[in-house]
C-alpha positions in Angstrom: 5.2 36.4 57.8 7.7 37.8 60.3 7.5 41.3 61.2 10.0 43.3 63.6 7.7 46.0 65.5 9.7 48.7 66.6 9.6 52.3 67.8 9.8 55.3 70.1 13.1 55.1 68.5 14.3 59.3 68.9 16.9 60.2 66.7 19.2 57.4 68.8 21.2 55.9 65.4 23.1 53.6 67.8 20.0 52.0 69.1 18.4 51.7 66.0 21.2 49.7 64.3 21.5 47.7 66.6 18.2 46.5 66.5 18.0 46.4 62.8 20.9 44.0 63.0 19.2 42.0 65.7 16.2 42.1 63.1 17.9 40.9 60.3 19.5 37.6 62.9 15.9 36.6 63.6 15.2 36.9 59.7 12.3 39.5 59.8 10.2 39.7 56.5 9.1 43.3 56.9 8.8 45.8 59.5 6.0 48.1 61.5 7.2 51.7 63.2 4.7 52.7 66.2 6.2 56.3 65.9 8.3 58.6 67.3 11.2 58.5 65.0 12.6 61.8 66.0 12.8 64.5 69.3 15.6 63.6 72.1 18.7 62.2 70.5 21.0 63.8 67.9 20.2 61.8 64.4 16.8 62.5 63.6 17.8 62.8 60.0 19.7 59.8 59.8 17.1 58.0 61.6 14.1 59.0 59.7 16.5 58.2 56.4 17.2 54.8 57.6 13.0 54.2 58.8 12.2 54.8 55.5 14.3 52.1 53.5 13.0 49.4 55.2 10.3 47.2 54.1 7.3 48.7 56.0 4.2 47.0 56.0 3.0 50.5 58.3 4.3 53.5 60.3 2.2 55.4 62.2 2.9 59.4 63.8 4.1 60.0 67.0 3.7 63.2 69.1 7.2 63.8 68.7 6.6 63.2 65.0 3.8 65.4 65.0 5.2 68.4 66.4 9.1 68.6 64.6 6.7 68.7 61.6 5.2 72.0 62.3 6.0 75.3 63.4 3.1 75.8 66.1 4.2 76.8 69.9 4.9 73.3 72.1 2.4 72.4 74.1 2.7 70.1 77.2 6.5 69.4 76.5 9.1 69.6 79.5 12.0 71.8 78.5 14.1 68.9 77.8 12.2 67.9 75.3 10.5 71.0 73.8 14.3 71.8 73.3 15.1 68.9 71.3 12.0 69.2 69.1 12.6 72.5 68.6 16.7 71.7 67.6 15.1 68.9 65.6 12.7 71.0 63.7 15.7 72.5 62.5 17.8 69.3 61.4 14.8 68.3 58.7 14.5 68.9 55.3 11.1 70.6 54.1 10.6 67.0 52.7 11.2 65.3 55.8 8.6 67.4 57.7 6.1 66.8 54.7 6.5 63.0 55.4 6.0 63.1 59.1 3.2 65.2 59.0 1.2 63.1 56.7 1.4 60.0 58.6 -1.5 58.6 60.0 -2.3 58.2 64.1 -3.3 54.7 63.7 -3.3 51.8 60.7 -4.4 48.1 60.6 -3.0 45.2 58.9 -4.7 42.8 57.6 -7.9 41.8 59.8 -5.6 40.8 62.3 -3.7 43.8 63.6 -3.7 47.5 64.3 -1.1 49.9 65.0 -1.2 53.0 66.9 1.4 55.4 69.1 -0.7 55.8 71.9 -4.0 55.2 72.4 -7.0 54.0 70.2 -10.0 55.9 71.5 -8.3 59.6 70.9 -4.7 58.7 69.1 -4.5 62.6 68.2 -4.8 63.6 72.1 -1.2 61.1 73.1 -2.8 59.6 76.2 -0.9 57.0 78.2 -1.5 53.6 78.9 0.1 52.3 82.1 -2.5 50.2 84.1 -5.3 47.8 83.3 -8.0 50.7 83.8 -6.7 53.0 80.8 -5.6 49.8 78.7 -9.5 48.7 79.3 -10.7 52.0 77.4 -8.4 51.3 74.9 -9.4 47.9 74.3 -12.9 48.9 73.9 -12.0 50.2 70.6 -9.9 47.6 69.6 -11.1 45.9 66.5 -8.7 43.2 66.3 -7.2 40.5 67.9 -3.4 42.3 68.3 -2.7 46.1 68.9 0.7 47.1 69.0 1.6 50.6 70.4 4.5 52.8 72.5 4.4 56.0 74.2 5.3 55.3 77.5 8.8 53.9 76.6 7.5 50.6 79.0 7.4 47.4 77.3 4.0 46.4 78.8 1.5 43.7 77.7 -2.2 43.6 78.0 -4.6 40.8 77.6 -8.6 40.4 77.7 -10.6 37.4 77.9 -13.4 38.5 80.4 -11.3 40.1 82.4 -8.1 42.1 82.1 -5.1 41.2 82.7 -1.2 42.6 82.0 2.0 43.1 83.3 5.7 42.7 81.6 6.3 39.6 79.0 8.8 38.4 77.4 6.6 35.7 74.5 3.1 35.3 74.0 1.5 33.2 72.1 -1.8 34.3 71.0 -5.4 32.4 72.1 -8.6 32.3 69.8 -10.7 34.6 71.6 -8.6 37.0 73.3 -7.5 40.6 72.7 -4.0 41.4 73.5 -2.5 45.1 73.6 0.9 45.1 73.5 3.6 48.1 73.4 7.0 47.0 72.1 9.4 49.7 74.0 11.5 51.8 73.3 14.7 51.8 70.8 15.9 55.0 71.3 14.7 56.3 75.0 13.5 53.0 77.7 12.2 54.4 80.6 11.5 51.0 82.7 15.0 51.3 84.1 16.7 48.9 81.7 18.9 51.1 79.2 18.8 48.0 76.7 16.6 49.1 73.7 13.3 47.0 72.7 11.3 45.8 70.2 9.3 43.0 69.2 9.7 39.9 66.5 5.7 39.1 65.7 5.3 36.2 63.7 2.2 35.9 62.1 2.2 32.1 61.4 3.0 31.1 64.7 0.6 33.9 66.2 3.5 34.8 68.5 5.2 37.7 69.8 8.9 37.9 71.4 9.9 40.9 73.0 13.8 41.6 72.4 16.1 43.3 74.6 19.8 44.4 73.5 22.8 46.6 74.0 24.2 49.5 72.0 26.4 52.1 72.3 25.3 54.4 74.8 28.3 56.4 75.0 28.3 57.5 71.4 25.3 58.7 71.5 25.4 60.3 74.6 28.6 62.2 73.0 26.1 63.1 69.8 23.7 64.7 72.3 26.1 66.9 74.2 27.8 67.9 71.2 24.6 69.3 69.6 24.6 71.5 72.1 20.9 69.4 73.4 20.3 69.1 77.7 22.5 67.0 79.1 19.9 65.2 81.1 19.0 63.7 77.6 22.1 62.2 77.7 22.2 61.0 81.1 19.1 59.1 81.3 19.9 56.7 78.6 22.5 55.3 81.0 19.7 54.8 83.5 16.9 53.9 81.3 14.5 56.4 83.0 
């Protein structure tokens, strides 16, 4: 089986069909969302639409998910983006909201693989996992051999055999023994100064993962930001890819 893992995809419609057509070229079976389908960019409905009619084998919520889904005062959100959850909050259906808010923080599939948004220890809490130290926490209650996760918008990978070790990747091929923790990027918002979106082709026979990088249209969608009336420094950092 052939999986495209993808997420922290924010409302960027561009982004995301571009990488669903990059997807369908590498001749994905089904697909797994790390969360964060909404909050920054300026078609959260159209994105959230478009999530749901793929074949997903599992989604799991985001903190941006979490919060367009309920009405409670944001918490620990920079104005930028307490703006644009609070705009998107308003761009949802009842129905919508229902859906995001009864995802789950973290799923596995099969034996083999978990998926979570941030972190596995406390996935309701949205820590960050940047370094070897917090990815060793993590990996402490990691049950399987693969975890795929986002958050940080930095396509990082993490490996443990005896001793930890991570960095960027571009393919890995998975050893008997080891633990890998793996976040796919960013479709909608990268942050590791590449504006090219990311996501991952996992292949299950092979026990490999390729990390994808592509173009998209960063002008529409900067247009679609200002003209919602959202920050302009939402639209101006998806040129920089901070």
């Amino acid at each position: 089986m052939k999986y495209a893992v993808l997420g922290d995809i924010h409302g960027n419609l561009e982004a995301l069909n571009a990488v669903l057509e990059k997807a369908e070229e590498c001749g994905v079976d089904k697909y797994m969302c790390i969360g964060d389908i909404v909050g920054y960019n300026a078609n959260p409905r159209e994105c959230l639409e478009l999530v749901r009619s793929l074949d997903l084998e599992v989604v799991t919520k985001g903190n941006h998910d979490e919060q367009a889904s309920q009405d409670v005062k944001l918490v620990g959100f920079n104005p930028q983006a307490a703006m644009a959850i609070e705009w998107t909050r308003d761009q949802l259906s009842e129905e919508q909201r229902a859906w995001l808010a009864a995802l789950p923080y973290r799923q596995t599939v099969g034996t083999k693989v978990t998926v979570v948004h941030a972190t596995l220890d406390m996935p309701h809490m949205w820590g960050y996992i940047f370094d070897k130290l917090s990815a060793g926490v993590c990996l402490g209650y990691q049950f399987t051999q693969v975890c795929f996760f986002g958050h940080t918008h930095v396509p990082l990978a993490f490996e443990k055999y005896g001793d930890i070790v991570g960095g960027k990747y571009e393919e890995i091929v998975f050893q008997p023994g080891h633990k890998y923790l793996i976040n796919v990027g960013s479709v909608g918002q990268p942050r590791d100064g590449d504006p090219r979106s990311a996501f991952v082709v996992y292949s299950s026979e092979d026990r490999k993962v390729c990390l994808h990088r592509l173009e998209y249209d960063i002008k529409a969608t900067q247009k679609k930001i200002l003209d919602a009336g959202l920050p302009e420094r939402l639209a101006q950092r998806l040129a920089l890819g901070r």
